[in-house]
C-alpha positions in Angstrom: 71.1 246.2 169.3 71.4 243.9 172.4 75.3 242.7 173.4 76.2 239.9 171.5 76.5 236.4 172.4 77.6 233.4 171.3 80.8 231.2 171.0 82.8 233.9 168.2 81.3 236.9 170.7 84.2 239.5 170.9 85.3 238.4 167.1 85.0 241.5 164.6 84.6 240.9 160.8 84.5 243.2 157.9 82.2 241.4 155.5 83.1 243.5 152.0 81.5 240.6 149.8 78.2 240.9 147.4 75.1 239.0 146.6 74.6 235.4 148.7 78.2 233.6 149.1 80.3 235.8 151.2 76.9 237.9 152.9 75.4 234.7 154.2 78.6 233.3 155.7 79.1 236.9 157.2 75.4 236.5 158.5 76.5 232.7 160.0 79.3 234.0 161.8 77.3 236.8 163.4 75.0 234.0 164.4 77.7 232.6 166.6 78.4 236.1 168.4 80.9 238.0 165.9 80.7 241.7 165.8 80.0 241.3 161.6 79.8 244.8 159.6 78.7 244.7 156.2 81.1 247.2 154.0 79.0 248.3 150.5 80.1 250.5 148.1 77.7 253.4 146.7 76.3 251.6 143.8 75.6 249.2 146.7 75.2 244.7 147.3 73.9 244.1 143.8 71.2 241.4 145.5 69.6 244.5 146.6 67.4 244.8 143.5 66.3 240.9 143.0 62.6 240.7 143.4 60.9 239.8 145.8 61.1 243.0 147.6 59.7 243.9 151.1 59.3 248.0 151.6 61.8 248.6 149.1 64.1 245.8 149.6 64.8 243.1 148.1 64.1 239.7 150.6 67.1 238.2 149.5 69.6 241.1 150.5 67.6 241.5 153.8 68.1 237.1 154.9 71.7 237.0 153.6 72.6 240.2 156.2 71.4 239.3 159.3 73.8 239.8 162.9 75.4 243.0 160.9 75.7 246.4 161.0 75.9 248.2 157.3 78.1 250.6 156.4 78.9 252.8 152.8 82.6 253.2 151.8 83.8 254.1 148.5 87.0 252.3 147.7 88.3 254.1 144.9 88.8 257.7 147.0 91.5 257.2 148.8 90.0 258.7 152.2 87.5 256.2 152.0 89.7 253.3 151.1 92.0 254.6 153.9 89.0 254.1 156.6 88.1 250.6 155.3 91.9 249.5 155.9 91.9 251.1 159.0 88.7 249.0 160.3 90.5 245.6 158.6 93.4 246.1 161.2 91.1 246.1 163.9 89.0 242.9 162.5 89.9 239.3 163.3 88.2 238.0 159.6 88.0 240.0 156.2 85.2 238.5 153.8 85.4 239.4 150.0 84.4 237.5 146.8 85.6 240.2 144.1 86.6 238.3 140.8 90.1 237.8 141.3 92.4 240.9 141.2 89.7 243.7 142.1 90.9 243.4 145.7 94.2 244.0 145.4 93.4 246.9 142.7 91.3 248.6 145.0 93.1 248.6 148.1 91.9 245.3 150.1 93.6 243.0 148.6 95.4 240.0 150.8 98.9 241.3 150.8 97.9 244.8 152.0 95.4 244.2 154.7 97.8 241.2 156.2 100.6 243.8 155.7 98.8 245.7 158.2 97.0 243.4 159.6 99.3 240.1 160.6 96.6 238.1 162.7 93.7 238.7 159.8 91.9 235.9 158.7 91.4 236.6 154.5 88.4 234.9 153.1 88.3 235.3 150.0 85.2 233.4 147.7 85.3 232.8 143.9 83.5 231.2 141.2 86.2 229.7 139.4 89.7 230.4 141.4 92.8 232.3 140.8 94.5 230.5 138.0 93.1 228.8 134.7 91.1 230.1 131.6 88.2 230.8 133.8 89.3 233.0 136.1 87.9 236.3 135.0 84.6 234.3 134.2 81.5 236.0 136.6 79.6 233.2 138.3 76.3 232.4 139.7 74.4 229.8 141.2 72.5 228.7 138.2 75.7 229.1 136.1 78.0 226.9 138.3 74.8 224.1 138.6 75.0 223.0 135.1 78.6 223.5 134.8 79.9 221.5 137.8 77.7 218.2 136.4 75.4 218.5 139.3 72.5 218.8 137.3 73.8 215.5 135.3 71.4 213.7 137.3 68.0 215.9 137.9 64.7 215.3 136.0 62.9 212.3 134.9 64.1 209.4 132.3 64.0 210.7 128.9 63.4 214.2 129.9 65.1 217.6 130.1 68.0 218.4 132.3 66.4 220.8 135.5 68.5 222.8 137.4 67.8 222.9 141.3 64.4 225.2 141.8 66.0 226.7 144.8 67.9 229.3 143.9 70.8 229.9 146.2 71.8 226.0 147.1 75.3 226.0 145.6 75.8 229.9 146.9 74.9 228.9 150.6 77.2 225.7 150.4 80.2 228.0 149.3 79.0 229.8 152.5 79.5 227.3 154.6 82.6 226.4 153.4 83.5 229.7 153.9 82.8 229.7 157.6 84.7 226.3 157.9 87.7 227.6 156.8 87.2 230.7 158.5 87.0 228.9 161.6 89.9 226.6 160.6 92.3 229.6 160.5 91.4 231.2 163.5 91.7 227.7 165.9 95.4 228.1 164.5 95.9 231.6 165.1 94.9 230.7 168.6 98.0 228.6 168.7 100.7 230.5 166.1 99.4 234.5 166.0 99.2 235.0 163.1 96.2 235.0 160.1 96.4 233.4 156.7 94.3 234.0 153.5 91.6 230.9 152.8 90.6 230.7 149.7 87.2 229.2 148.9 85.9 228.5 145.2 82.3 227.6 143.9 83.1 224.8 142.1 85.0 222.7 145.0 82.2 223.6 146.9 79.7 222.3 145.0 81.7 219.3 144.0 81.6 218.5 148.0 77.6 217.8 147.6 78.4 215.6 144.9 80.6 212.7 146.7 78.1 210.2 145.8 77.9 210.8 142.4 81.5 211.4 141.7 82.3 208.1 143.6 79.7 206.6 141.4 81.5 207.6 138.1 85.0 206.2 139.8 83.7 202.9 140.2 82.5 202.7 136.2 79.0 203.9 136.5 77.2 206.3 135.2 74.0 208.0 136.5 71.2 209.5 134.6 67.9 211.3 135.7 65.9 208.7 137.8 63.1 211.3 138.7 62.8 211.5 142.6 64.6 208.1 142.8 68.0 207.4 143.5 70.7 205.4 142.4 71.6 203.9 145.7 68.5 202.7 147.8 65.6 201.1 146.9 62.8 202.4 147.5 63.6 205.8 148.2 61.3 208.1 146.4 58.3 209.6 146.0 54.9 207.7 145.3 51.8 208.9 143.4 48.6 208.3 146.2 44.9 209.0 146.3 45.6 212.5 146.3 49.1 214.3 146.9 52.6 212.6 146.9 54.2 210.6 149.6 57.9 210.6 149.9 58.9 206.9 151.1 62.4 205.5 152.2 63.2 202.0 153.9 66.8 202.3 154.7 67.7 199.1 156.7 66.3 195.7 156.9 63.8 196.4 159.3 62.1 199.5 157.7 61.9 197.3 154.7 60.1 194.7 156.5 57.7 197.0 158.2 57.2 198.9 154.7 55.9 195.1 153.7 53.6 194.5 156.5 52.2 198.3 156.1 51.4 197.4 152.8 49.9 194.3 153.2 52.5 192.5 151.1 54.8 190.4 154.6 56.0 187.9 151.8 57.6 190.6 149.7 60.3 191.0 153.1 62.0 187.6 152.2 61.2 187.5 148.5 64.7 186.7 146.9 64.0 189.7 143.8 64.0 191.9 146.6 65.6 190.6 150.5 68.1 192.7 150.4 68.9 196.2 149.4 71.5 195.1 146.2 68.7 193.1 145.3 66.5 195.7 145.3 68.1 197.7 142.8 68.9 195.4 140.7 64.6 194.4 140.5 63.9 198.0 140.8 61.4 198.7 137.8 59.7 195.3 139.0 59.1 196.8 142.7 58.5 200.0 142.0 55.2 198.5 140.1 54.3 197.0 143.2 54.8 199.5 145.5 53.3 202.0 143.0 50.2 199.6 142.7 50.0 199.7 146.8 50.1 203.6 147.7 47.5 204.1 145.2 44.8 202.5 147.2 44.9 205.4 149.7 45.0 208.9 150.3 48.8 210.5 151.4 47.3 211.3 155.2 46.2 207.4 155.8 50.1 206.1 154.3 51.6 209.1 156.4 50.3 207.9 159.6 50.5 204.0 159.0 54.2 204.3 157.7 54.8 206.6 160.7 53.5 204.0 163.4 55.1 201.4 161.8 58.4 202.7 162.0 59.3 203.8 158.2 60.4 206.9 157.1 57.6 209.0 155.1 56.8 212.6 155.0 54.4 214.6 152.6 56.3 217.3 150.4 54.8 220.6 151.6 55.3 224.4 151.6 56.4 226.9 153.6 53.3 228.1 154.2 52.1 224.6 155.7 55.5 223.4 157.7 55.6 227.4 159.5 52.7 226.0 161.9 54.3 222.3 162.4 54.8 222.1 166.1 58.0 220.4 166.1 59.5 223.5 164.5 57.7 226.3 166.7 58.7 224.0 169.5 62.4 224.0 169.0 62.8 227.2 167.6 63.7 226.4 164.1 61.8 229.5 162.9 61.5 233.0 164.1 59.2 235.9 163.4 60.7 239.2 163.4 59.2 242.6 163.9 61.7 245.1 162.7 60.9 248.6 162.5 62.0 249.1 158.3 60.7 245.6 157.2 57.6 245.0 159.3 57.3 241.2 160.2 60.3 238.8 158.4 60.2 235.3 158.7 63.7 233.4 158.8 65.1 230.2 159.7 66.6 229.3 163.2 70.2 229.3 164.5 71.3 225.9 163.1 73.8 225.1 166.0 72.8 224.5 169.9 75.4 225.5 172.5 75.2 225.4 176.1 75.9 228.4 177.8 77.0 230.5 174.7 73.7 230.5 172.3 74.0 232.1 169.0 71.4 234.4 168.3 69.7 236.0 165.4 69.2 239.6 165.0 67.5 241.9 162.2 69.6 243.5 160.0 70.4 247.8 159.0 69.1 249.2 155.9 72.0 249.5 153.7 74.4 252.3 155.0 73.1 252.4 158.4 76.2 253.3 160.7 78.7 254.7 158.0 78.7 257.8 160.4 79.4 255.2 163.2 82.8 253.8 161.5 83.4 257.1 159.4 86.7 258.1 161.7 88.1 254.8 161.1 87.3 252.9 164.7 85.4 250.3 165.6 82.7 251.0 167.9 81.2 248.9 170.2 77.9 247.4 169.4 74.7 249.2 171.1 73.9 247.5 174.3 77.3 246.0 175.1 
């Protein structure tokens, strides 16, 4: 392992949390240079068994853990639980999302580690929170979608309710959340000393995507599945062509103009049904027939590239397997190829933040259990290389 960089480089965190939430914050902050070691127990990160799997592994467990090293620990002998409080009062930021009260049964609880531990950061991650009739309720991704209204909106008029198809979006947004509060807490122990406990749940996560809709609903309205549409902007959706789909958006004035003249429809620009943007939504189904009729006429490829040099936002919905070659991304980086020596070559996304001077980095992660003989006296060695 090379010596870490980045802006959290000489920050140590003890990332004891299962399955995507707490792991792939963990993996973000050792993105930014922390010194981030994963802490399992023997039955092990449940997310090890979801399929796919790559040499024994399941893909998911190998993206979410990233930038750590991976150690075994069982908490329930008290030699072992001894160790694992021993490396939180040498960490800057403990990570856990137990359902509420297993931390503090087992001997990792808030209270104890900041007992021994004042200037500890204490993220702790649940589905529903500490208090109310759904506390000891377990909670996953595609549990929370339809629970937290988010789904209220997805599919087409008429049809069935769909959750989101990518598994993981409301688990990686907890994440994040995660690592803002994380990063909250230590800019004030910068200033005070000491740590505190954040406490991040599922649900207020996933209610932050949602400020559109919710504001929606405040005002008096109420949205319902509009397809690929939305409620706001018109036209902002996709479009049946020739061949494949075209997403399409005209934001402002002028993309709506040059959306016109692509289309060889100028007069539509100052047509009073649809001038202006409020006007537009309230003559959607009427436009949407035109535009419909228009992007018919031609293959995706020949709208992509008109739209394009005319200055209106368009893209084609593709794979992975088609935007891995775009330039742009190989260009900036945006995706890496790793080879690692247990996995072969792994694919991942890029760092998502640019500094100068102090660039995050990714790096492949252990298999599970890797340097429990590393941590097994209780300290907290140095990575390799620094």
């Amino acid at each position: 392992m090379s010596k870490l960089k980045g802006p959290l480089a000489g920050l140590r965190v003890l990332d004891a949390s299962m399955g995507a939430v707490g792991p792939w914050a963990g993996t973000l902050l050792g993105q930014l240079g922390a010194d981030v070691v994963k802490l399992e127990s023997p039955q092990g990160d449940f997310i090890r068994n979801i399929t796919p799997r790559k040499k024994g592994l399941s893909t998911t467990y190998v993206s979410m853990n990233f930038n750590k090293r991976a150690i075994v620990l069982d908490l329930k002998q008290p030699e072992e639980r001894a160790t694992a409080q021993r490396l939180a009062g040498q960490a800057d930021v403990f990570i856990e999302n137990f359902r509420p009260g297993v931390a503090d049964r087992i001997g990792v609880g808030y209270a104890e580690l900041s007992a021994l531990n004042p200037r500890l950061v204490y993220a702790s991650a649940s589905g529903f929170g500490r208090e109310g009739p759904m506390v000891g309720v377990g909670a996953t991704d595609p549990h929370l979608q339809p629970f937290t209204g988010s789904c209220s909106v997805n599919g087409v008029p008429g049809g069935k309710l769909q959750r989101w198809r990518w598994y993981g979006h409301f688990d990686c947004t907890t994440a994040m959340c995660i690592v803002e509060g994380v990063l909250a807490a230590l800019l004030q122990r910068s200033k005070t000393g000491k740590g505190k406990l954040v406490e991040v749940t599922m649900i207020e996560a996933s209610l932050t995507l949602q400020r559109v809709r919710i504001a929606e609903h405040l005002s008096g309205s109420t949205p319902t599945p509009m397809g690929s549409a939305v409620t706001y902007l018109v036209p902002d959706q996709a479009f049946r062509t020739q061949d494949i789909p075209l997403a399409v958006t005209a934001s402002s004035r002028r993309e709506w103009r040059a959306l016109c003249n692509a289309i060889g429809r100028p007069e539509l620009a100052d047509d009073a049904r649809f001038a202006r943007n409020p006007d537009r939504i309230r003559n959607r189904a009427a436009l949407i027939e035109i535009l419909d009729a228009a992007f018919i006429t031609h293959p995706a490829q020949y709208w992509l590239d008109l739209l394009r040099r005319s200055g209106v936002p368009a893209a084609l919905f593709t794979g992975y397997d088609e935007f891995r070659h775009n330039v742009h991304y190989l260009e900036n980086e945006m995706l890496t190829t790793f080879q690692t020596k247990d996995w072969g070559a792994i694919d991942v996304a890029g760092v998502p933040w640019r500094f100068e001077r102090t660039p995050g980095e990714l790096r492949p992660g252990a298999q599970p259990g890797a340097h429990t003989a590393d941590f097994a006296d209780g300290s907290w060695p140095a990575p390799a290389g620094s």
